[in-house]
N, C-alpha and C positions, 0 to 999 in steps of 0.2 A: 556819277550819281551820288547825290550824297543827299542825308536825311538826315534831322535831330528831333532827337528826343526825350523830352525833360519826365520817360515815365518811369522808376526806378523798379528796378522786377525782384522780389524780394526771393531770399534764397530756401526754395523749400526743397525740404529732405527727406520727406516724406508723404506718400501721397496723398493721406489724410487730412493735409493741411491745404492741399489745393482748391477745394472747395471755397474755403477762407479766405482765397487772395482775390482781391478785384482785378484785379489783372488776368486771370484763370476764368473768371466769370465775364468779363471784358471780353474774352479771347472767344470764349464761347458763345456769346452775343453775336458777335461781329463774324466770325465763320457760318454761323446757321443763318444769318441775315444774308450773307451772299449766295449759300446755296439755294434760298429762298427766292433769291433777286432770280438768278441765273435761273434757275427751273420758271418763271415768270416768265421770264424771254425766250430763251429755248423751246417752252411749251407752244407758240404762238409761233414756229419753226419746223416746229415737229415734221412736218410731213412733207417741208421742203427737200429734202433731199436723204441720205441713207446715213451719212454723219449727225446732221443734227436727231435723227432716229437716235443713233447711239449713244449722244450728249444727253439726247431724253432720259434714256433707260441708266444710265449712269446717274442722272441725278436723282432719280426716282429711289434709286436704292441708296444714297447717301440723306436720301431725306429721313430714310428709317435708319441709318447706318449711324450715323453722325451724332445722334441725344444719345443712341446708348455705348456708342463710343466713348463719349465725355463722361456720363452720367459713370461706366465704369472706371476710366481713367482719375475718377474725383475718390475714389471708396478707395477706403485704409488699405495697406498692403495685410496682406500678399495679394489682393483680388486684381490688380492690374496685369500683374504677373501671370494669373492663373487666368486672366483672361487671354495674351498672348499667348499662353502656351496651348488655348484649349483651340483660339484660331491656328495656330502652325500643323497642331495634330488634323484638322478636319483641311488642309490646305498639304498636307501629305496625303490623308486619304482621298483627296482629288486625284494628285499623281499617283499613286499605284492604279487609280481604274484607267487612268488614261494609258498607262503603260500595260495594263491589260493582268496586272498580277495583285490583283487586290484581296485574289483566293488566296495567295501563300500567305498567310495568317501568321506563320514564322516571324517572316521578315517585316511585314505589317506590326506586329504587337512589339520589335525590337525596337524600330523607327519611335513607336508611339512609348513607351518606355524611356526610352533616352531622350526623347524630346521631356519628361516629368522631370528626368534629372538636370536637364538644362535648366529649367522651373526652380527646381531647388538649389542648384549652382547660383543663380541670380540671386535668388532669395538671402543667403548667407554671402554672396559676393565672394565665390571662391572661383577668381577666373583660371589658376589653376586644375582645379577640376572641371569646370566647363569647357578648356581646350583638349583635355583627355578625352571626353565622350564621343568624338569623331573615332577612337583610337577601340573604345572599346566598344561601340557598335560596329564596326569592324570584324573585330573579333568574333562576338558573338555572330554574327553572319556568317562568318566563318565556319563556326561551329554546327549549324542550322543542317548541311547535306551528310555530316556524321551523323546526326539523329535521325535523320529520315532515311538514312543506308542510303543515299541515290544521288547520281552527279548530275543527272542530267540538265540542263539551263542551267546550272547554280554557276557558273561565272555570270550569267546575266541576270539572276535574281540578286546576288551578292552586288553585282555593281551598279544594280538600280535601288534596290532597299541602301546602299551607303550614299547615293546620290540623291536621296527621297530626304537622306537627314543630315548633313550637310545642307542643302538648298532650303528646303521647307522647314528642319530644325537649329541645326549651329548657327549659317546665316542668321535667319530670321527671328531668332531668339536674342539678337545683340540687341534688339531691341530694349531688350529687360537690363541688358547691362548699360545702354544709357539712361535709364531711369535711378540708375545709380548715380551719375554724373550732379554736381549741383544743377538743381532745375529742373532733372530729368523729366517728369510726368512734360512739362512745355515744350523739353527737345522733341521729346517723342511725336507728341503732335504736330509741330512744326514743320515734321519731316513727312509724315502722313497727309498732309496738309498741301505742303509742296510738288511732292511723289505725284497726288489726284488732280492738280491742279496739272502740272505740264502736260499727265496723259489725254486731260480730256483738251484743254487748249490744241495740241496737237492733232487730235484726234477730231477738232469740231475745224481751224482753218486749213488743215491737207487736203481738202477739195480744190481750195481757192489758189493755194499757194502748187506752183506747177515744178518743174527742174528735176533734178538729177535724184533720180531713186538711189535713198541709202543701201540697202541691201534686197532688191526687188526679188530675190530668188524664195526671201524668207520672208517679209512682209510689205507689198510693193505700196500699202498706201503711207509709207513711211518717206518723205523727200527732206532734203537739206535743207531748202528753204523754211516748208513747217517747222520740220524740228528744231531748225536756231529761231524760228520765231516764236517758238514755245518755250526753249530756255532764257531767252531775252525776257520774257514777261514772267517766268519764274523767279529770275532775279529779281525784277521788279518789286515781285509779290515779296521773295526773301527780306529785302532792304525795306519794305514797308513793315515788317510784322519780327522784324528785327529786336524787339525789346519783348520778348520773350525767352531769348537767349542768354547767360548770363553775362558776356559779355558782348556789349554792341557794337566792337570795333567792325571796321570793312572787312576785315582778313576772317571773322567768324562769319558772318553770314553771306558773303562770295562764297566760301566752302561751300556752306551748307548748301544754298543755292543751286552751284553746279553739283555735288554728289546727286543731289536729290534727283535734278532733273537727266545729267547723264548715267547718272547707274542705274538710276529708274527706266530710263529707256533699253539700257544694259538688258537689264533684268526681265522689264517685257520680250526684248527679243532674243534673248536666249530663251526662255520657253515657250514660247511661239514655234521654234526652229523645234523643240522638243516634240511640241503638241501636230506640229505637223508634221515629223519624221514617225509619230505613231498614229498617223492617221487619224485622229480624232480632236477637234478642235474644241469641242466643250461637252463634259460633264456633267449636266444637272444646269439648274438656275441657281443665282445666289442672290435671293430675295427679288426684289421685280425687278434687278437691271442688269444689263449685257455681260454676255461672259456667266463662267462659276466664278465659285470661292478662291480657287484659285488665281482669275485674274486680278483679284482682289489684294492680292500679297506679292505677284510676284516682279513687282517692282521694290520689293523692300529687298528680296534676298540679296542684291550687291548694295544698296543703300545703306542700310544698318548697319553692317561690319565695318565699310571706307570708311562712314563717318564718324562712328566711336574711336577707331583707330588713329583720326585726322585729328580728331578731336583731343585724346589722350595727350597727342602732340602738339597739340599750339596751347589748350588750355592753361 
């Protein structure tokens, strides 16, 4: 596969200046234009079968999702930041109700605490202190059944509150740390971008495509065939939208690409296996389309980390 292109993606450093680049306005044209397309088609589908249902309702909610995604991703720092951090808290307080402890306010207000400090760790870019915060929520967890005099559940409220911030906060918060990256505000979207596109492609031909259930125990409309046929066209997309990366060699966006599409699948099906080991598969709505807030994020939690990390390294 190979692609060229003569469009130079200029190195911004800041998110206030995103607005500014034709290429970031470009980028934003051209993404609302196919959710636009695809919700046109889709729509005229709708009622064909329980997938293209779901294709509906996923697009319906990126159609409100999506301008104010951009519209914030374009505003001066720290408001991109403080936008991820405010989604990670409200995609944690998903998961404590699904895990049925959304009373213990303790471990709830620690999670949501430490995910501020992740905010402000990104913010000054102290990745040192932002890999401590695993270390000292923790801690404070820890300290949570001395206050309250009582032991009872506190191994399982301590190792679900450490597991609520970790997955929905340290994960999901590397986010912020690739917006550090030169280009950052375009990696981020790139990846957001790639993440929705493979789940709903997977998730709109797993009807048609038939063979060998990936993990049918956990989520059976998942098959090998769909899924390499969702990461085949994710790479597609990667290599098309390639010059928004700062560099456009093959070895940057094959990363990207495969992260996106297999830790994103990663990512859905570990909490899926969560969401259905506690009996409750959804929470609330999250605007008018499938799933909560939480399905919303939780192909980011392995995404965001491997690829800042992969990235740190070949960059």
């Amino acid at each position: 596969m190979d692609f060229n292109f003569s469009v130079h993606l200029p190195n911004i450093t800041n998110s206030a200046d995103a607005w500014q680049s034709p290429i970031y306005r470009q980028t934003v044209l051209i993404v609302l234009s196919i959710i636009f397309c695809a919700g046109a088609v889709v729509f005229f589908f709708r009622k064909k079968n329980y997938y293209f249902v779901q294709s509906w309702a996923s697009i319906k909610s990126w159609l409100f999702a999506a301008p104010v995604l951009f519209v914030m991703m374009g505003l001066e720092e720290p408001w991109p930041l403080i936008m991820l951090g405010i989604i990670a808290i409200f995609g944690a307080k998903i998961f404590f109700q699904i895990m049925g402890m959304y009373q213990r306010s303790n471990f709830v207000m620690i999670c949501y605490t430490g995910i501020v400090g992740l905010v402000i760790a990104c913010y000054y870019d102290r990745l040192d202190i932002y890999n401590l915060m695993p270390m000292m929520v923790l801690g404070c967890n820890c300290l949570v059944p001395l206050f309250r005099n009582s032991y009872r559940r506190m191994i399982q409220f301590i190792s679900l509150g450490l597991l609520a911030f970790v997955f929905l906060g340290w994960s999901f918060m590397h986010l912020g740390l690739i917006m550090k990256l030169p280009n950052g505000i375009f990696q981020v979207m790139y990846l957001i971008i790639l993440t929705e596109f493979c789940d709903n492609t997977n998730l709109a031909i797993g009807r048609y495509i038939g063979g060998w259930k990936l993990f049918p125990g956990i989520n059976p409309r998942r098959s090998f065939g769909g899924t390499a046929i969702s990461v085949l066209l994710t790479l597609f997309l990667a290599g098309s939208m390639r010059f928004v990366l700062p560099d456009t060699s093959d070895k940057y966006w094959l990363t990207a690409g495969l992260v996106a599409s297999l830790g994103g699948f990663l990512g859905d099906l570990v909490m899926t296996g969560i969401r259905r080991d506690a009996g409750m598969k959804t929470v609330g709505p999250f605007i008018i389309g499938r799933g909560d807030f939480l399905h919303r994020v939780d192909r980011l939690i392995f995404v965001a980390p491997i690829y800042y990390y992969l990235m740190t390294v070949i960059l």
